[in-house]
C-alpha positions in Angstrom: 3.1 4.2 -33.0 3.6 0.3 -33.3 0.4 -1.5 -32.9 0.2 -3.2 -29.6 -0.4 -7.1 -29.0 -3.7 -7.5 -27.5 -4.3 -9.9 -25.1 -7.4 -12.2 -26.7 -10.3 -14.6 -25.6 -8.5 -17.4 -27.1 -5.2 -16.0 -24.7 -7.3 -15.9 -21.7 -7.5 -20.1 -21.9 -3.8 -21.1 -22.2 -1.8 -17.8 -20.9 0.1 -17.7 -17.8 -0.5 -14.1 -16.4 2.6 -12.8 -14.5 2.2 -9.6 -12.4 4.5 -8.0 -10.2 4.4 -7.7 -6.3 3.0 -4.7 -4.3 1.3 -5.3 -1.0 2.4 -8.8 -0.3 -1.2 -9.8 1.8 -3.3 -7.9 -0.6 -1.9 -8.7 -3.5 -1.4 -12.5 -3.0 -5.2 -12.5 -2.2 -6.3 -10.7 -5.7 -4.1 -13.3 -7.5 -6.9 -16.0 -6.0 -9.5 -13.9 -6.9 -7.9 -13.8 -10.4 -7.6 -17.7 -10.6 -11.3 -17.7 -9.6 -12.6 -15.7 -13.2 -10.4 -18.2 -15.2 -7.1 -16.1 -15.6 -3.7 -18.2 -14.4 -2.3 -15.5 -12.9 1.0 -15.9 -10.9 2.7 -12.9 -8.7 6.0 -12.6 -8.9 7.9 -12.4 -5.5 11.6 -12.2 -6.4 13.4 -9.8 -4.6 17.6 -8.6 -4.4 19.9 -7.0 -7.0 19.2 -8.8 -9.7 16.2 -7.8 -10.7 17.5 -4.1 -10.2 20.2 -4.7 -12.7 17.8 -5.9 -15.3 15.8 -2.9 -14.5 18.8 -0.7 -15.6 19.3 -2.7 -18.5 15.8 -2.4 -20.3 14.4 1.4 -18.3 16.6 4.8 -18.4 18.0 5.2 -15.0 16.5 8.5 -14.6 13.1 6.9 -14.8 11.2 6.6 -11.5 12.4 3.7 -9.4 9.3 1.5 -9.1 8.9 2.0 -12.9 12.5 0.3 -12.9 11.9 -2.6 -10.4 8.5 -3.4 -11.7 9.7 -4.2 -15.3 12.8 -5.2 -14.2 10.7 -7.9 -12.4 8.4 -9.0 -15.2 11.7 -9.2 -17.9 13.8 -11.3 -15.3 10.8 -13.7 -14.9 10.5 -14.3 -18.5 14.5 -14.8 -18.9 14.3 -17.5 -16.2 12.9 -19.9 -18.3 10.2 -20.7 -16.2 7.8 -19.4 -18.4 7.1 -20.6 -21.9 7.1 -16.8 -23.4 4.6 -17.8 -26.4 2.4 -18.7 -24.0 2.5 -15.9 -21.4 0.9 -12.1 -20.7 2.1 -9.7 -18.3 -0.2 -7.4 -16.3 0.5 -3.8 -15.0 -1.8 -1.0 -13.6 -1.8 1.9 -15.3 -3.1 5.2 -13.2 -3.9 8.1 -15.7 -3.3 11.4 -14.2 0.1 13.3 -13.5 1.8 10.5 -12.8 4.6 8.8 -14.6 3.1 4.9 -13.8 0.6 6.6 -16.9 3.7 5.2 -19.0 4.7 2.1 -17.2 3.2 0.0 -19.9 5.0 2.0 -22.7 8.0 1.3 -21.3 7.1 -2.0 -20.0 6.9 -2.6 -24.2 9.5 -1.1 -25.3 11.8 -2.7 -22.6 10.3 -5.9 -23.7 10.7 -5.5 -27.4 14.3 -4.6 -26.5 14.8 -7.5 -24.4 13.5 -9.7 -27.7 10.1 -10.9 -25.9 7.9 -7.9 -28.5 4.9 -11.1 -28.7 4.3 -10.9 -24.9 0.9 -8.8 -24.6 0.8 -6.5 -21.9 -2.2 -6.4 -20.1 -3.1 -2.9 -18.3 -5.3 -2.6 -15.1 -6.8 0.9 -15.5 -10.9 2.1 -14.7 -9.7 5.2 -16.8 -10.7 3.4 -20.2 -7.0 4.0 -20.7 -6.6 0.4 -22.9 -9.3 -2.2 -23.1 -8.5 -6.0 -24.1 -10.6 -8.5 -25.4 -9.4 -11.4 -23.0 -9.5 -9.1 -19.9 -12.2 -7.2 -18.8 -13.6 -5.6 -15.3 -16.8 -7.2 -14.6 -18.7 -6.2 -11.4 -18.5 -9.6 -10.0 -14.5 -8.9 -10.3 -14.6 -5.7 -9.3 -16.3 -6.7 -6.2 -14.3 -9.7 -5.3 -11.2 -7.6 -6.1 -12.7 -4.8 -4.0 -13.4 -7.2 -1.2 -9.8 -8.8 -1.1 -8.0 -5.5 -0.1 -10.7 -4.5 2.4 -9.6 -8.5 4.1 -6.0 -8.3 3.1 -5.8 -4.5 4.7 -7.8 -6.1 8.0 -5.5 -8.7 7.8 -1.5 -6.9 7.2 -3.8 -4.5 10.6 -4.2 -7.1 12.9 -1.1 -9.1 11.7 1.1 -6.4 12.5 -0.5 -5.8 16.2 0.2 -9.8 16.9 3.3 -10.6 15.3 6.0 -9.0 17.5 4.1 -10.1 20.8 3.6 -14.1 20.1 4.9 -16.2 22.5 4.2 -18.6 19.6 6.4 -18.0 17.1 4.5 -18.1 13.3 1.5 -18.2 14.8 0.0 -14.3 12.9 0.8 -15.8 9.6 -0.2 -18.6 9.7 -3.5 -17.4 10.4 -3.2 -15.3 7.9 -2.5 -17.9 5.2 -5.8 -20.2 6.5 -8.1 -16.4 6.2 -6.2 -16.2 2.4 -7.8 -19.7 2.2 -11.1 -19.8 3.8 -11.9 -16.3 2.2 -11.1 -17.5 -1.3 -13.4 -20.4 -0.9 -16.2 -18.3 0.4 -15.9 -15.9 -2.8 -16.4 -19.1 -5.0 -19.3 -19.7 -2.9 -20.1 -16.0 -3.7 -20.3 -15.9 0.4 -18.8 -13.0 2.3 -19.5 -9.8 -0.3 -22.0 -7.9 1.0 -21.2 -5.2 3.4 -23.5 -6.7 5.8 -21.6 -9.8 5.0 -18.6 -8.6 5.4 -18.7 -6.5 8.6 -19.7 -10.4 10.6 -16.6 -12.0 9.0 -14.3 -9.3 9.8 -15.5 -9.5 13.2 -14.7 -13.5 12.8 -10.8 -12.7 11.9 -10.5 -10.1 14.4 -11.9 -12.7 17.4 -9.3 -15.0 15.8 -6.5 -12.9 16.0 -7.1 -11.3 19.4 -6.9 -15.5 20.8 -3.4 -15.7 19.8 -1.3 -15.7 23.0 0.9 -12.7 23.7 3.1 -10.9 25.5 3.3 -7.4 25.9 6.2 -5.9 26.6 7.1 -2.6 25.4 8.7 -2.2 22.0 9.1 1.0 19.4 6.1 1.4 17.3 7.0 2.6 14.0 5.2 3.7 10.8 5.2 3.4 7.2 4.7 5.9 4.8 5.7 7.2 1.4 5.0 6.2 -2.4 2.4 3.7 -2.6 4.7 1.4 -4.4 7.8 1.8 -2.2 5.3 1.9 0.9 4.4 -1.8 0.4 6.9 -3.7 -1.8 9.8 -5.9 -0.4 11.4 -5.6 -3.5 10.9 -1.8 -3.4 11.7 -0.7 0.1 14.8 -3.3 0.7 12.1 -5.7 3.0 11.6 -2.9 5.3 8.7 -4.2 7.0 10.7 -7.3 7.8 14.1 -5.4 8.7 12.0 -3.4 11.3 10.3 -6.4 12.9 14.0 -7.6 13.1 15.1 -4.7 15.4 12.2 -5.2 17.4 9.8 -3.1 16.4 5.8 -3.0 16.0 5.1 -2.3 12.6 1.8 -0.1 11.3 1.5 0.5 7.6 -2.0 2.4 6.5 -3.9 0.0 4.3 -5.4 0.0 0.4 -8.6 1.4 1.2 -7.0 4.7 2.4 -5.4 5.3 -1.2 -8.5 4.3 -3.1 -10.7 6.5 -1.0 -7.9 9.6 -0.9 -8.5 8.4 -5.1 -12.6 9.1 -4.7 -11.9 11.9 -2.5 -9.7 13.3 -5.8 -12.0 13.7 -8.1 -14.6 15.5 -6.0 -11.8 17.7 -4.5 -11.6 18.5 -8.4 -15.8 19.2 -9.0 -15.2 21.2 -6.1 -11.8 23.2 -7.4 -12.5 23.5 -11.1 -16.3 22.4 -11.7 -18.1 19.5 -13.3 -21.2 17.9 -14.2 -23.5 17.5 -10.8 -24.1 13.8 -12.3 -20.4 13.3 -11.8 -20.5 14.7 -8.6 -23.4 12.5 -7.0 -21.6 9.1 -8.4 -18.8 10.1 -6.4 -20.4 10.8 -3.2 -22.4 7.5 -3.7 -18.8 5.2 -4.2 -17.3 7.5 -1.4 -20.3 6.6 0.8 -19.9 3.0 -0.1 -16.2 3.0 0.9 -17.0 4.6 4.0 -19.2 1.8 4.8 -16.6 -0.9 4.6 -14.0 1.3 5.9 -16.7 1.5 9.2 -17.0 -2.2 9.4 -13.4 -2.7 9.4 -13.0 -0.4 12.4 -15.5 -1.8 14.1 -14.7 -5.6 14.0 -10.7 -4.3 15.0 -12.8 -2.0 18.2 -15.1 -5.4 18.8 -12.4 -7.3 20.4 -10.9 -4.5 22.6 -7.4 -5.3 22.5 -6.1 -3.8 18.8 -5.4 -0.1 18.1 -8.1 0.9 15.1 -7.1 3.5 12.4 -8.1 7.0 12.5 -11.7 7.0 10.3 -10.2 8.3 6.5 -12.8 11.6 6.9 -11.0 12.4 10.5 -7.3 12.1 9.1 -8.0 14.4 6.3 -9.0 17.1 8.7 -6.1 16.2 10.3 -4.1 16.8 7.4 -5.7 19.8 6.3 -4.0 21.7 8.8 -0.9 21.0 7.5 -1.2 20.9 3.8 -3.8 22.4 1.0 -6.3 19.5 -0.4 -5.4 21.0 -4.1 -1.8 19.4 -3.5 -2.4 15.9 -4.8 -0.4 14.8 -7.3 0.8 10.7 -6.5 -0.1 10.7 -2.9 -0.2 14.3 -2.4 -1.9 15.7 1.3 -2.8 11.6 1.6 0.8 11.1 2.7 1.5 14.2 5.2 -2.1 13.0 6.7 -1.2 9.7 7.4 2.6 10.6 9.3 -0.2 13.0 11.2 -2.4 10.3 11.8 0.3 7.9 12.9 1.9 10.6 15.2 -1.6 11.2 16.9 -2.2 7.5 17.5 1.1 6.7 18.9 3.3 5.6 15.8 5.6 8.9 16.0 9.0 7.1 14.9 8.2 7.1 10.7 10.2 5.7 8.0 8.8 8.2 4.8 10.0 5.9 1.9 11.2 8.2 -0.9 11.4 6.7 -4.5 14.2 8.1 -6.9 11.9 10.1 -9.9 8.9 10.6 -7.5 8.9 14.6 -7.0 5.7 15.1 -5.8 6.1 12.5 -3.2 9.7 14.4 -1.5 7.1 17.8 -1.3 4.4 16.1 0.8 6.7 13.9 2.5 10.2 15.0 3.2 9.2 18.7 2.7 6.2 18.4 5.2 8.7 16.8 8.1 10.3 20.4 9.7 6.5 21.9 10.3 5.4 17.8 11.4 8.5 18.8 14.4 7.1 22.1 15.1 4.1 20.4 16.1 4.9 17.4 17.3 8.2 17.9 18.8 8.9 14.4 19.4 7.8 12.9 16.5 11.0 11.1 14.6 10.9 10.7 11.4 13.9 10.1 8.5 12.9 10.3 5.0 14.6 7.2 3.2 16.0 7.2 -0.4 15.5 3.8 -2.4 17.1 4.5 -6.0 19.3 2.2 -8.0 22.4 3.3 -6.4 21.7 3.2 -2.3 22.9 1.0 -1.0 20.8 -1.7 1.9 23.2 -0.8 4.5 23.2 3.0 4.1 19.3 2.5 4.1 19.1 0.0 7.4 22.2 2.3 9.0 19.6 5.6 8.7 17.1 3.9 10.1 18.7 2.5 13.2 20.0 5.9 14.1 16.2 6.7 14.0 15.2 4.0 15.9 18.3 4.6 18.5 16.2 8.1 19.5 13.0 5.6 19.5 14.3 3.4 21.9 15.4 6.9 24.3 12.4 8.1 23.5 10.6 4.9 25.1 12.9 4.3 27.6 11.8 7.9 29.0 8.1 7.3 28.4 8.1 4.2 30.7 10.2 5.9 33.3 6.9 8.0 34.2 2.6 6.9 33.8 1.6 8.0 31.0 -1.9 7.4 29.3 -2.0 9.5 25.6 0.1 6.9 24.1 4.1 7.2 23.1 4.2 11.0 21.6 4.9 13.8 23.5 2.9 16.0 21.6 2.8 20.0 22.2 0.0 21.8 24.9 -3.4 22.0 22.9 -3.6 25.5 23.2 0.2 26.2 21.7 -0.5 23.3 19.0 -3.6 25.5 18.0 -1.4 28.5 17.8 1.0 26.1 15.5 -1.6 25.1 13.2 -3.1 28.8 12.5 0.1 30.2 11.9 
């Protein structure tokens, strides 16, 4: 094996740091917390064919689609001759485990030595002690910040996505958005708004900010996101679904960060528990689980303090949920996290689902298309279409799919409003026959 470039202390001064887009809230907020421990990081936002085409170029088709997109990203980035490629690193996470983003960075280096860049370091974001660099490291002080900026970007993409297709001022949810980006960054300088404690009064703060904003309720479908987490959040990988919805009139709810990183936690005990393990092990992870928890609480409770914004189901209560439908062993990429949240979202009124299904992603067809026949046999009305993003569907097969979807959403709603009804917008089965359902 070819010795990799490290990324040094003396980088760390004069390197630009590109990384590629995810969650577009979150993920513009970590880049600020980035730029705050001294790294010039810069997120790439590019979107459209293109980048899929140099994808193709540098990463076996058969390869898993967001392994594609992401390095297709970075390498169209440094051909654009923005960059000065001496003097620029590229970042990646890498997750350990059974899935294939394991090898993103190898073939993130091999595209690039391919693609004649082979003195770009590659930077991996891992907590698996999968590759360590000199000129990066994961502080505590980082990991909090980092920590801190999903928990507000999740809040944030929550309450965003309640307000934005209600404003009678148009702009006015992300705008807002941008000043909390700004304020929050400049209270993390200030080493202000970490603690829990801490936290739980600010988020209160955003959530009285966004429940002034002047609406107008009028009914509209409500739709849900789920799928692979890379597919689940990216414009560039899901076609900018989020923004094609809002565009047929839709409310949009997409489960945050948090959910994945405690679903993560949740893991690794689920494995002490299936195959054994040190009890030190064991009471670390109920301790960070605990600690998740907390924020996840304070979050619900600053979107329940205002009164006027549907809260997520608690992450405990949505894998019971779940567990009725799928085995906890079953969690390779987002495994029984996946079928949980299109239960949770069917429970709390966000029946009509777009599943986003990545080419190369087995594991994520089982627990998400596969799961959708026994999702109808309990929730009758729930409506969801599993969507293929690969290199060769095309945008308007994709959008066509989903109107047809959101055609039966619109019936669906149309029908609701013709009689009172107070449980929200699924017709769900009689308790007693849904308990019937679930012991079969």
């Amino acid at each position: 094996m070819e010795e990799r470039i490290e990324f040094t202390k003396e980088m760390k001064k004069d390197y630009t740091i590109l990384f590629p887009n995810m969650a577009d809230i979150q993920f513009r907020f970590l880049c600020k917390v980035f730029r705050g421990f001294g790294y010039q990081t810069e997120l790439l936002t590019e979107t459209g064919r293109r980048i899929v085409d140099v994808g193709l170029k540098y990463v076996h088709n058969d390869t898993c689609y967001p392994a594609l997109l992401t390095i297709g990203q970075l390498i169209d980035a440094l051909d654009s001759g923005r960059y000065d490629v001496n003097k620029t690193a590229l970042m990646m996470t890498q997750t350990g485990g059974g899935c294939r983003a394991s090898n993103y960075i190898f073939l993130l280096r091999k595209a690039l030595k391919k693609a004649g860049y082979g003195q770009v370091p590659v930077i991996s974001i891992n907590f698996a002690g999968l590759e360590k660099n000199s000129g990066f490291t994961w502080t505590l002080p980082l990991i909090r910040r980092a920590l801190a900026a999903m928990i507000y970007g999740d809040l944030l993409m929550l309450l965003a996505n309640q307000t934005r297709p209600y404003e009678v001022n148009k702009g006015e949810s992300d705008a807002l958005v941008e000043a909390w980006i700004t304020d929050l960054s400049a209270r993390f300088e200030k080493k202000q708004a970490l603690g829990q404690r801490a936290m739980a009064n600010v988020m209160k703060e955003i959530a009285a900010s966004f429940a002034k904003i002047e609406i107008q309720k009028i009914p509209l479908p409500k739709v849900g996101i789920v799928g692979e987490i890379y597919v689940k959040y990216s414009p560039l990988g899901n076609n900018e679904l989020e923004k094609f919805l809002r565009s047929q009139g839709c409310e949009v709810m997409v489960p945050g960060i948090m959910g994945f990183l405690q679903y993560s936690v949740e893991n690794m005990l689920i494995d002490v528990k299936l195959y054994g393990g040190s009890a030190v092990r064991r009471r670390i992870l109920e301790i960070v689980k605990r600690y998740f928890a907390g924020f996840e609480t304070a979050l619900l409770d600053a979107v329940r303090s205002v009164g006027c914004f549907e809260a997520p189901t608690p992450f405990a209560e949505m894998k019971r949920m779940g567990e009725a439908f799928i085995g906890e062993g079953c969690k390779m990429g987002e495994g029984w996290l996946l079928t949980a949240e299109m239960v949770e979202l069917t429970e709390s009124g966000y029946g009509n689902i777009v599943c986003a299904q990545p080419f190369g992603c087995l594991p994520n067809h089982i627990v998400g298309k596969g799961m959708i026949r026994r999702l109808k046999e309990v929730y009758p009305s729930s409506n969801i279409v599993a969507i293929d993003y690969d290199p060769g569907a095309t945008k308007v097969n994709q959008e066509n799919r989903i109107k047809l979807m959101l055609a039966v959403a619109r019936e669906n709603l149309r029908e609701e409003n013709g009689i009172k009804k107070t449980e929200g917008t699924q017709k769900t089965v009689p308790s007693e026959e849904k308990k019937q359902l679930l012991t079969r």
